[in-house]
TORKOL-4160 file (C-alpha; in steps of 0.2 Angstrom, whole numbers, padded with zeros to 4 digits, m for minus):
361
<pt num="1" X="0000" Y="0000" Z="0000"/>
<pt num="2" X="0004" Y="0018" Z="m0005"/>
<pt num="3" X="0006" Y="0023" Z="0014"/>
<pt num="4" X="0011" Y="0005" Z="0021"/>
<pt num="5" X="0026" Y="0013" Z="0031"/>
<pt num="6" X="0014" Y="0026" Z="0040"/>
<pt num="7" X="0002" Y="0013" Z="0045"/>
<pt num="8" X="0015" Y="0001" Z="0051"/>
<pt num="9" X="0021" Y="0017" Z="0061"/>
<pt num="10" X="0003" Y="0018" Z="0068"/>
<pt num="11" X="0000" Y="0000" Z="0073"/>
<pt num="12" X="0012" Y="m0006" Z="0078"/>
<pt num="13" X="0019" Y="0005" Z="0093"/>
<pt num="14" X="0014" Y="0012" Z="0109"/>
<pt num="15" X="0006" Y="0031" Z="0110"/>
<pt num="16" X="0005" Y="0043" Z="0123"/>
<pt num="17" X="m0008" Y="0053" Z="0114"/>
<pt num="18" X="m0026" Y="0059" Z="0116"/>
<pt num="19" X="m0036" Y="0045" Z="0110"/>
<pt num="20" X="m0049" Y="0056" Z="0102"/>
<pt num="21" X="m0035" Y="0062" Z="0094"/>
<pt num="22" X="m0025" Y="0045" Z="0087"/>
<pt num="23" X="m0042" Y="0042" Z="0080"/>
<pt num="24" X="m0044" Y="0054" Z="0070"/>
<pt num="25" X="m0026" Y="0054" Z="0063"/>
<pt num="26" X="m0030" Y="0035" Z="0060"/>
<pt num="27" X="m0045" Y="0041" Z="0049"/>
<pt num="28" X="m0035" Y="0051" Z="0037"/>
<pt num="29" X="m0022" Y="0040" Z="0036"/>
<pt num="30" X="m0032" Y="0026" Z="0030"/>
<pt num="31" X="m0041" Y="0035" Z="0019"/>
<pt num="32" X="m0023" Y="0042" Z="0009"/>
<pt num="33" X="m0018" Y="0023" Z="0010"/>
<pt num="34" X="m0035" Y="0018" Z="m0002"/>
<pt num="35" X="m0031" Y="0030" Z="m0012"/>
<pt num="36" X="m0043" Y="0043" Z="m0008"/>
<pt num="37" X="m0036" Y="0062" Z="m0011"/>
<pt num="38" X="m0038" Y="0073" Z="0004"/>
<pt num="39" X="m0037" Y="0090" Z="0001"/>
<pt num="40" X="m0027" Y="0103" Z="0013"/>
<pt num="41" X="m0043" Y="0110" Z="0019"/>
<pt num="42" X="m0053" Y="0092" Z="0022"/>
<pt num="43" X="m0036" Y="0086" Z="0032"/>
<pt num="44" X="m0038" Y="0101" Z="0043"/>
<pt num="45" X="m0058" Y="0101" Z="0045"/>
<pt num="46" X="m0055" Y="0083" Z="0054"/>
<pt num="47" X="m0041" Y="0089" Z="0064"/>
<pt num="48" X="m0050" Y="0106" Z="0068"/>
<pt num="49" X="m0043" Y="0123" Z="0070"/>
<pt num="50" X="m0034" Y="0118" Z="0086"/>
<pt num="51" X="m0020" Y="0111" Z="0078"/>
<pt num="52" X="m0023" Y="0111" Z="0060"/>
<pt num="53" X="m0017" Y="0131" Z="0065"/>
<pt num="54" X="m0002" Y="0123" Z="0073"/>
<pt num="55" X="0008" Y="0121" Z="0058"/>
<pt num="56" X="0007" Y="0137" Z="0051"/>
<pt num="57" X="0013" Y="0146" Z="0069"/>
<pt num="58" X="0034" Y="0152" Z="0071"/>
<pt num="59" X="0048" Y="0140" Z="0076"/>
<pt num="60" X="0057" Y="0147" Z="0090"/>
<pt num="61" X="0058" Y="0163" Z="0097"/>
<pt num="62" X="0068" Y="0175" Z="0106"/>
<pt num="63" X="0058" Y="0188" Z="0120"/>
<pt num="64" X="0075" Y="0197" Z="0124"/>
<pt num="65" X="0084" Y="0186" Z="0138"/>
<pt num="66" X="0069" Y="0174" Z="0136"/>
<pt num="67" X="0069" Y="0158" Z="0123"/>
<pt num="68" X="0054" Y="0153" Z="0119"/>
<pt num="69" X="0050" Y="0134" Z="0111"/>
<pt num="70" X="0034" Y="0129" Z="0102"/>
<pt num="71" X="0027" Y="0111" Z="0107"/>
<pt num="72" X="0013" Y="0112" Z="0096"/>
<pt num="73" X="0004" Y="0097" Z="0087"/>
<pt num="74" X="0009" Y="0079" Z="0088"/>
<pt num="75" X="0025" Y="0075" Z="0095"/>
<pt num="76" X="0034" Y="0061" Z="0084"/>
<pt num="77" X="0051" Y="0056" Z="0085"/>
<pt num="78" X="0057" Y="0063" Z="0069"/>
<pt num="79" X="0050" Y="0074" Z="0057"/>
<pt num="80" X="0040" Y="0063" Z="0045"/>
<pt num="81" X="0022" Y="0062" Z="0036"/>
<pt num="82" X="0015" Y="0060" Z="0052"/>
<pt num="83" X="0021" Y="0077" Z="0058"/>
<pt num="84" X="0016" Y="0084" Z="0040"/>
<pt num="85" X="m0003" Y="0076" Z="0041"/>
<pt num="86" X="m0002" Y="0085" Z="0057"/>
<pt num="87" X="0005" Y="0098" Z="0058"/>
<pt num="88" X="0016" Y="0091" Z="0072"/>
<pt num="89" X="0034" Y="0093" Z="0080"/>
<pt num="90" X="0049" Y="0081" Z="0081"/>
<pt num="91" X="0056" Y="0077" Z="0099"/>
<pt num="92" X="0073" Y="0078" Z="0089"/>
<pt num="93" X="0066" Y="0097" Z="0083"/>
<pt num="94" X="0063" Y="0100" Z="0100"/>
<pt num="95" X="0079" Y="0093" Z="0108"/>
<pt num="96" X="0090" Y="0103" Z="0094"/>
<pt num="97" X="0083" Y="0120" Z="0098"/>
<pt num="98" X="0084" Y="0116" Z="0117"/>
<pt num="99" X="0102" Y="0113" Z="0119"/>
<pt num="100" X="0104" Y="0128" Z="0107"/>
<pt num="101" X="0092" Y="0140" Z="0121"/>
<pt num="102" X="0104" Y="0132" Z="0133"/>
<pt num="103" X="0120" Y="0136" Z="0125"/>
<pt num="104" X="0116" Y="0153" Z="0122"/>
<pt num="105" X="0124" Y="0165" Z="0136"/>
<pt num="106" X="0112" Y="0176" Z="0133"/>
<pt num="107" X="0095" Y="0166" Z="0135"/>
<pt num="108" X="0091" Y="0167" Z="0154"/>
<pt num="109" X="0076" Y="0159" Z="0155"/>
<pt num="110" X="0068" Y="0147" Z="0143"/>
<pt num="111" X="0050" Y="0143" Z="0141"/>
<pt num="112" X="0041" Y="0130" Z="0130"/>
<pt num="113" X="0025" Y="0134" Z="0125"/>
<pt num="114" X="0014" Y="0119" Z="0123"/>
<pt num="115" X="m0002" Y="0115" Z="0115"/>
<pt num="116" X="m0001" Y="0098" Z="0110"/>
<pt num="117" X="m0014" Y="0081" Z="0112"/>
<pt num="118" X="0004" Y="0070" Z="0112"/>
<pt num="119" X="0010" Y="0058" Z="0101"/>
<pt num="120" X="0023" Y="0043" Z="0099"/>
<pt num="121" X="0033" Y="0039" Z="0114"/>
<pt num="122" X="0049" Y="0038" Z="0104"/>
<pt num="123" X="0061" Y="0051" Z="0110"/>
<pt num="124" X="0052" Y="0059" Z="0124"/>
<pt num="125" X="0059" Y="0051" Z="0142"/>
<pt num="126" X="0076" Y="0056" Z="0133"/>
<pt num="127" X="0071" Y="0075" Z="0131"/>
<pt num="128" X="0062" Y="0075" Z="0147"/>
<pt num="129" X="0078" Y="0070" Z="0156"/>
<pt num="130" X="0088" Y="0082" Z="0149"/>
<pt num="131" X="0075" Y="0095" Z="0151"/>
<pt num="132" X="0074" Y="0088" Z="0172"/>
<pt num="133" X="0094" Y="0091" Z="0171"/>
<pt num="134" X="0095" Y="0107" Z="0164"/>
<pt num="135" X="0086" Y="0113" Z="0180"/>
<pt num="136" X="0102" Y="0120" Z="0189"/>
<pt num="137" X="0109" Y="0129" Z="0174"/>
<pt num="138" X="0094" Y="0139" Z="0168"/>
<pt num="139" X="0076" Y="0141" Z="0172"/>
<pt num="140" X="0064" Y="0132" Z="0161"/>
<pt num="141" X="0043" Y="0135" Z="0163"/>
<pt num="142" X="0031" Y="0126" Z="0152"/>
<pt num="143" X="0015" Y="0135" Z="0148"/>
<pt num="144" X="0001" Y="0123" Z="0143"/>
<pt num="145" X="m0007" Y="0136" Z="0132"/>
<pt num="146" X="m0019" Y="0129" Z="0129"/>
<pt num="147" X="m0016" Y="0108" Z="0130"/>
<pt num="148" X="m0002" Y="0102" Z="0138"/>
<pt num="149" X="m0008" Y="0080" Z="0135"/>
<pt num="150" X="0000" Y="0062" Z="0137"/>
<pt num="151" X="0019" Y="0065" Z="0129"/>
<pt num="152" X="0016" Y="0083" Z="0129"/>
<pt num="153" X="0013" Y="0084" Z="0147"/>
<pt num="154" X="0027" Y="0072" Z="0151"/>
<pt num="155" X="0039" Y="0084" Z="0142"/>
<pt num="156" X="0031" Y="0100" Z="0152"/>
<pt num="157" X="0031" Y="0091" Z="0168"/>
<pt num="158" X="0050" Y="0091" Z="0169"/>
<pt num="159" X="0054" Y="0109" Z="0168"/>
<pt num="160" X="0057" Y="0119" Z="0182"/>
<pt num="161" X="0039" Y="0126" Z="0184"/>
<pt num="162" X="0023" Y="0122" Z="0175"/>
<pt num="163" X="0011" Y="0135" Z="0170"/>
<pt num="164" X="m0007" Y="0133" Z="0165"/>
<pt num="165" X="m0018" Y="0146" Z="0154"/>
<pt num="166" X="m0035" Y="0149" Z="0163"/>
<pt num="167" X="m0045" Y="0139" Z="0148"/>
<pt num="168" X="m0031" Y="0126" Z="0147"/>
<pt num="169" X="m0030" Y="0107" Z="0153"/>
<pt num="170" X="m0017" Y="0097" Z="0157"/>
<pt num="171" X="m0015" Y="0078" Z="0158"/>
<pt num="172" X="m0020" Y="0061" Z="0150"/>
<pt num="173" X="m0007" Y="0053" Z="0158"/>
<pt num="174" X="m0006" Y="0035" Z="0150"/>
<pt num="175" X="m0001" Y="0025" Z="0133"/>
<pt num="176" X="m0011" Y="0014" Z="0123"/>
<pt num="177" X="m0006" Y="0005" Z="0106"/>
<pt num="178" X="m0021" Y="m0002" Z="0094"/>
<pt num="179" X="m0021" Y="m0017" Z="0085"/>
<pt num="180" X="m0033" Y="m0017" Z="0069"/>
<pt num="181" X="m0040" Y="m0035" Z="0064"/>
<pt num="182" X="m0047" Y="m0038" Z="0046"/>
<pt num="183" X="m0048" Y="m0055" Z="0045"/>
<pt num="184" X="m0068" Y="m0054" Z="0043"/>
<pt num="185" X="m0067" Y="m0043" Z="0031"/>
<pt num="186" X="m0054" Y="m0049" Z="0019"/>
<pt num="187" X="m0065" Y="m0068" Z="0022"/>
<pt num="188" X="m0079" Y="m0058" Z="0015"/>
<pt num="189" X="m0070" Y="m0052" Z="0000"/>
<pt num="190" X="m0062" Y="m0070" Z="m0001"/>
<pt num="191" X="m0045" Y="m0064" Z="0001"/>
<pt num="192" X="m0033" Y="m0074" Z="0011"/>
<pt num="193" X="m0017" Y="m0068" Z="0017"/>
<pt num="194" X="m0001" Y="m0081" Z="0019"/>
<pt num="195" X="0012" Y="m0074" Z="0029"/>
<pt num="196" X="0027" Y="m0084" Z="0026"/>
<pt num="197" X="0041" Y="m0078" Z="0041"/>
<pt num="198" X="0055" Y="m0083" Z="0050"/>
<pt num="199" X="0056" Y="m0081" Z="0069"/>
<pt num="200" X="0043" Y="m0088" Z="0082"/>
<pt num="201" X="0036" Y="m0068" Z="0084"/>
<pt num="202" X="0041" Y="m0060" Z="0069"/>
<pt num="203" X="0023" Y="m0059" Z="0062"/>
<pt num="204" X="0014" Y="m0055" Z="0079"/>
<pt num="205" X="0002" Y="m0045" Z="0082"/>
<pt num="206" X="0000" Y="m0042" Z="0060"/>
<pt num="207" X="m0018" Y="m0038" Z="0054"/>
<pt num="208" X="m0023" Y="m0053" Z="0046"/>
<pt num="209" X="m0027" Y="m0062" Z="0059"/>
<pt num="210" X="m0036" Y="m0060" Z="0076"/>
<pt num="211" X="m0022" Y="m0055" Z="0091"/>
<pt num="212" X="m0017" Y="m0068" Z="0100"/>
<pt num="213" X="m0019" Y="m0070" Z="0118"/>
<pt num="214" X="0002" Y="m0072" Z="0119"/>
<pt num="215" X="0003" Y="m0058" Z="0106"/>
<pt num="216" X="m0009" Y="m0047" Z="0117"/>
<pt num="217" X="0001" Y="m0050" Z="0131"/>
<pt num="218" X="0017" Y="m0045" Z="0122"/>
<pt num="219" X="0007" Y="m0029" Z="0118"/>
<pt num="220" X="0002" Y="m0026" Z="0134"/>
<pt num="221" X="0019" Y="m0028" Z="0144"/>
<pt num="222" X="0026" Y="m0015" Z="0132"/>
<pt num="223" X="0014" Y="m0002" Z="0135"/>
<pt num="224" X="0014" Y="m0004" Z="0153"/>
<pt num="225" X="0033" Y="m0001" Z="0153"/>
<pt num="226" X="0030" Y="0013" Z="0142"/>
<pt num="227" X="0017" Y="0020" Z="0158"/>
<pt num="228" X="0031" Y="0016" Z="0169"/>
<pt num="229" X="0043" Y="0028" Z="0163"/>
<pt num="230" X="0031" Y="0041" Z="0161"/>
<pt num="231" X="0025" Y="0038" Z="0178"/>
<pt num="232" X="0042" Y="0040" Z="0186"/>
<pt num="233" X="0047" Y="0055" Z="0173"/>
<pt num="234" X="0033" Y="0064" Z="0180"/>
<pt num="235" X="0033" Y="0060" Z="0199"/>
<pt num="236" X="0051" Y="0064" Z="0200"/>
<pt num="237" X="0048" Y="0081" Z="0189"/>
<pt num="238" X="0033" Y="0085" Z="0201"/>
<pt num="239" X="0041" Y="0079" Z="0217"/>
<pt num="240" X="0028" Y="0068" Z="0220"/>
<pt num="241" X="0027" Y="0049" Z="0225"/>
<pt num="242" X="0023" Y="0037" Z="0209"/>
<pt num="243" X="0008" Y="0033" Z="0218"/>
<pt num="244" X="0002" Y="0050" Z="0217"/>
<pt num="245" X="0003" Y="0050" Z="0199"/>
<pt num="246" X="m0005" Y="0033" Z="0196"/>
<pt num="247" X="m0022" Y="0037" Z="0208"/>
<pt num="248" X="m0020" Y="0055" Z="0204"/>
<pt num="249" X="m0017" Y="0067" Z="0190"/>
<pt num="250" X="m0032" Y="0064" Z="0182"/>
<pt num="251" X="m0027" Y="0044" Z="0176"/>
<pt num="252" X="m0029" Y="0046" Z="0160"/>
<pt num="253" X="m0042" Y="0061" Z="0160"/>
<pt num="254" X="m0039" Y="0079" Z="0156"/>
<pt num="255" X="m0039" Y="0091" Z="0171"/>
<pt num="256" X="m0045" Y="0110" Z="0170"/>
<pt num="257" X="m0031" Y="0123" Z="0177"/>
<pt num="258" X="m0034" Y="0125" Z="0193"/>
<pt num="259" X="m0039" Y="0108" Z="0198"/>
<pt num="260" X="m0024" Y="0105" Z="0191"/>
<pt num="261" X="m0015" Y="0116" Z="0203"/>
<pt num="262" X="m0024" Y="0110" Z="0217"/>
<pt num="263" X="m0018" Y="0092" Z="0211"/>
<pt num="264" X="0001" Y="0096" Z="0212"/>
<pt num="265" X="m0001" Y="0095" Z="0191"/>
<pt num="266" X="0004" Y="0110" Z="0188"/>
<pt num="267" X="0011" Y="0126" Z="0199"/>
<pt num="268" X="0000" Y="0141" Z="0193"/>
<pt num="269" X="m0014" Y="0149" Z="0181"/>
<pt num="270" X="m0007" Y="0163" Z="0171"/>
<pt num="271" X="m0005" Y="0168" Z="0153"/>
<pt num="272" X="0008" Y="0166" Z="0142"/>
<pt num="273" X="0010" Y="0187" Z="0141"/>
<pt num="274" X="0010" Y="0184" Z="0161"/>
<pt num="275" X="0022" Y="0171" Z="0162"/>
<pt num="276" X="0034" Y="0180" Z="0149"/>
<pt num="277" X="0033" Y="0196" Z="0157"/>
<pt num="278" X="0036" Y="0189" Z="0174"/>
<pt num="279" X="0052" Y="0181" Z="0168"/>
<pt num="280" X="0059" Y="0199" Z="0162"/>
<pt num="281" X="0055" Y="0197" Z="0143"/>
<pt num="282" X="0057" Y="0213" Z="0134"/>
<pt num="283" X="0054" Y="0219" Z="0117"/>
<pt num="284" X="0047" Y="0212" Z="0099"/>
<pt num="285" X="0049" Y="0190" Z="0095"/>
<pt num="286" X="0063" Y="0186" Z="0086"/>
<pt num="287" X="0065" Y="0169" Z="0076"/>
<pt num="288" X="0079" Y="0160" Z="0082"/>
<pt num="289" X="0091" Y="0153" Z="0071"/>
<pt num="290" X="0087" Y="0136" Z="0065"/>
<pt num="291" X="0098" Y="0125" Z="0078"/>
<pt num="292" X="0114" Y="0116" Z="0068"/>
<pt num="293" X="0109" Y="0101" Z="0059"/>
<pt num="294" X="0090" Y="0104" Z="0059"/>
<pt num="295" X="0089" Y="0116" Z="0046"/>
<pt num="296" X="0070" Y="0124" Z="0043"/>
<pt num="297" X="0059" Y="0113" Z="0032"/>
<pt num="298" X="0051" Y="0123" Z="0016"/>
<pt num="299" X="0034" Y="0127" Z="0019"/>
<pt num="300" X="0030" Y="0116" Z="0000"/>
<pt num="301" X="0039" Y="0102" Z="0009"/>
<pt num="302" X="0024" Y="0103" Z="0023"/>
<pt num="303" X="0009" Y="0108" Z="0011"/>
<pt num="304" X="0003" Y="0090" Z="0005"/>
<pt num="305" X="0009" Y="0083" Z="m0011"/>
<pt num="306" X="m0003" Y="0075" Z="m0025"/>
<pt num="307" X="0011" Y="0073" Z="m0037"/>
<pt num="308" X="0011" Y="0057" Z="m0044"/>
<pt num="309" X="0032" Y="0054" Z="m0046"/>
<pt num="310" X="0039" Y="0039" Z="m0040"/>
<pt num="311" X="0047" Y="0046" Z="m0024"/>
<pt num="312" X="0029" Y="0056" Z="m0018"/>
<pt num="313" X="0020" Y="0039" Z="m0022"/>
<pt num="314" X="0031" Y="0030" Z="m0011"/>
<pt num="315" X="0030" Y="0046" Z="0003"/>
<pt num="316" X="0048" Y="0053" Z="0001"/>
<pt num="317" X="0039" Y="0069" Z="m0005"/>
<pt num="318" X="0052" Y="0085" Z="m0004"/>
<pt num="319" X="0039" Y="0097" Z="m0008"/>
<pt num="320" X="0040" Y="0093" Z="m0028"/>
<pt num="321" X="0023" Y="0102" Z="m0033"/>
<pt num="322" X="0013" Y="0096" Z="m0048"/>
<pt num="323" X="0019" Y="0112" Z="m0059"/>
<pt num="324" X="0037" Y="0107" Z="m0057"/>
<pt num="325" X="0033" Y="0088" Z="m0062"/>
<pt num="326" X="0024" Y="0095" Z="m0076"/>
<pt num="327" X="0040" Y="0105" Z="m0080"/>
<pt num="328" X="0052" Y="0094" Z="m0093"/>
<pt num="329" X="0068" Y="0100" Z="m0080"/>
<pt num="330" X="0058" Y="0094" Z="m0063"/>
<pt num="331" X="0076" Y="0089" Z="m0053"/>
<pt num="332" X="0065" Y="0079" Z="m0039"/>
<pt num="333" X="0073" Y="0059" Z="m0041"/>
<pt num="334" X="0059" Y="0048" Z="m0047"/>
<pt num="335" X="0049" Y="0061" Z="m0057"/>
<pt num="336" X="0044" Y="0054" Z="m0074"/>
<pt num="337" X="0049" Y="0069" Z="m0081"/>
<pt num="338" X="0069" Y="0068" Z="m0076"/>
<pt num="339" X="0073" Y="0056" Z="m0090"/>
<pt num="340" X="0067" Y="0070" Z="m0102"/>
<pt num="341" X="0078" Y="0083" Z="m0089"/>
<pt num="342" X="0090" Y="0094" Z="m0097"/>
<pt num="343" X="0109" Y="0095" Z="m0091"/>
<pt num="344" X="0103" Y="0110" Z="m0084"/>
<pt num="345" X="0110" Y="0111" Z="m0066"/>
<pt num="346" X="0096" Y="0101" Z="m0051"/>
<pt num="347" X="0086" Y="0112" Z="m0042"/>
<pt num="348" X="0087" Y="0102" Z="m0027"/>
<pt num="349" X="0100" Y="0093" Z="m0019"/>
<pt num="350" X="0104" Y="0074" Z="m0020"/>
<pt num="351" X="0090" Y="0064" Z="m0009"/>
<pt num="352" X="0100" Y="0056" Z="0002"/>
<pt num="353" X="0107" Y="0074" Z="0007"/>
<pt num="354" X="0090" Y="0080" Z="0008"/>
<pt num="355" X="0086" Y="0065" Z="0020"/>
<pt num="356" X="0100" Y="0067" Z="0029"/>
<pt num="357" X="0096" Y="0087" Z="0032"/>
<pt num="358" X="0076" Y="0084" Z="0035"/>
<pt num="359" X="0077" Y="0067" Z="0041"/>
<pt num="360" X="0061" Y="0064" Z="0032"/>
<pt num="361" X="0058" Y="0044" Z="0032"/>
């Protein structure tokens, strides 16, 4: 299938993410992979404005001595088509532009602004502990403005002080993974699938076949490790014992501001132009220069391709747009149309540089 890695990528790891959420990423996903053309603005009407916007809002900034980091939209490991169908953030992104607030003598205070439902689980007890270390160099507050969930919230739970709007929630403090069964409905189109494998497990938990109760198991003792990291993460970042965590914090429900206050969940109501102001920000947002080795990904790169190319087909799209393939010189690798290419000079660099730079795959 045209979005098998994706899918795989979906089903077959844990999540820390609003469930509501994962469903409807599911949905869009699975309609790309049948082939059915999304538009731009039929991907963001399922996602709604919340964090369909997300996307489109700056990268790091800089409020005089105050750094300010976006966590916005669904946190994956790396940058990838799940953070395009998004409009997400990378924990690499994230950790990047970190150590670069941190190295920056002047940046005194450094605040991640978080409005996120979660995501993958991939990347983020690493970033929390480094953000939990980073403690007695510089201050660090996360502002759940408005949605600090799941992986998010473990990320914001490890700075120095946690910060919720009035209207905002924090919370959902849990991981799930989902295992999708079609055997009933490939019987009814008479389709049988033979998985030929090597390796007692190598084919658990696959879709063809109901889950077995050893493959459930399986399934079940990695999500609950998954829960036990996060637990401790967040008991140590909120100096609380595990067991407040587990019969508190809402167990897996969101929790308004200032029962989360009351909770120990968080440390205070306030707005972002509170919180900044408070920590001695001055003066007009300044973009911060994209941290070294994570270079700024083109906003064609982000925008959906329907080019049909061999490497967009296959999801390596690098923001080639259907009136470059229709051009006789389109440099993208894969395009039809590079055959026909003149020795003109490539418009874009050699793919594997590209996915060295943007680590998209």
């Amino acid at each position: 299938m045209k979005y098998q890695r994706v899918l795989t990528e979906i089903y077959h790891k844990p999540w820390a993410i609003l469930p509501e959420k994962f469903a409807t990423i599911s949905e869009i996903v699975q309609l790309r992979a049948s082939g059915e053309k999304l538009t731009q603005e039929e991907i963001r009407a399922r996602l709604g404005p919340h964090l369909s916007a997300a996307a489109q809002r700056d990268g790091a900034q800089s409020y005089g001595v105050v750094a300010v980091i976006p966590i916005y939209g669904v946190i994956s490991h790396r940058m990838n088509l799940m953070s395009q169908i998004s409009g997400g953030t990378s924990a690499e992104k994230l950790t990047a532009q970190f150590r670069q607030a941190l190295a920056d003598p002047s940046v005194k205070a450094i605040v991640f602004d978080v409005d996120s439902p979660g995501g993958s689980v991939e990347g983020v007890p690493e970033l929390a502990d480094e953000i939990m270390k980073s403690r007695s160099k510089k201050k660090t507050v996360a502002v759940a403005n408005s949605m600090a969930a799941s992986a998010a919230y473990w990320l914001a739970s490890a700075a120095d002080e946690l910060v919720v709007i009035p209207s905002g929630q924090v919370g959902s403090v849990g991981v799930f993974c989902e295992h999708q069964d079609f055997s009933k409905a490939l019987e009814s189109e008479g389709v049988k699938v033979n998985l030929i494998s090597a390796g007692k497990f190598k084919v658990e938990g696959n879709p063809y076949e109901p889950l077995s109760d050893e493959a459930r198991a399986a399934l079940q003792g990695k999500v609950e490790a998954f829960y036990e990291m996060f637990v401790k993460s967040v008991a140590k970042g909120r100096g609380v014992a595990q067991t407040a965590v587990r019969e508190g914090f809402g167990q897996g429900r969101m929790v308004l501001a200032a029962d989360a206050v009351k909770g120990r969940m968080a440390d205070r109501v306030a707005t972002m132009d509170e919180t900044l102001s408070r920590l001695g920000a001055s003066g007009a947002p300044k973009k911060m220069a994209a941290a070294a080795g994570l270079p700024a990904i083109s906003a064609g790169a982000l925008d959906g391709c329907e080019c049909e190319c061999a490497e967009c087909m296959d999801d390596n799209c690098f923001g080639c747009t259907n009136a470059e393939c229709a051009d006789l010189e389109c440099a993208v690798e894969g395009c039809p149309n590079q055959a026909r290419a003149s020795a003109a000079a490539p418009k874009r660099p050699p793919r594997a540089l590209l996915e060295r730079e943007l680590d998209l795959h």
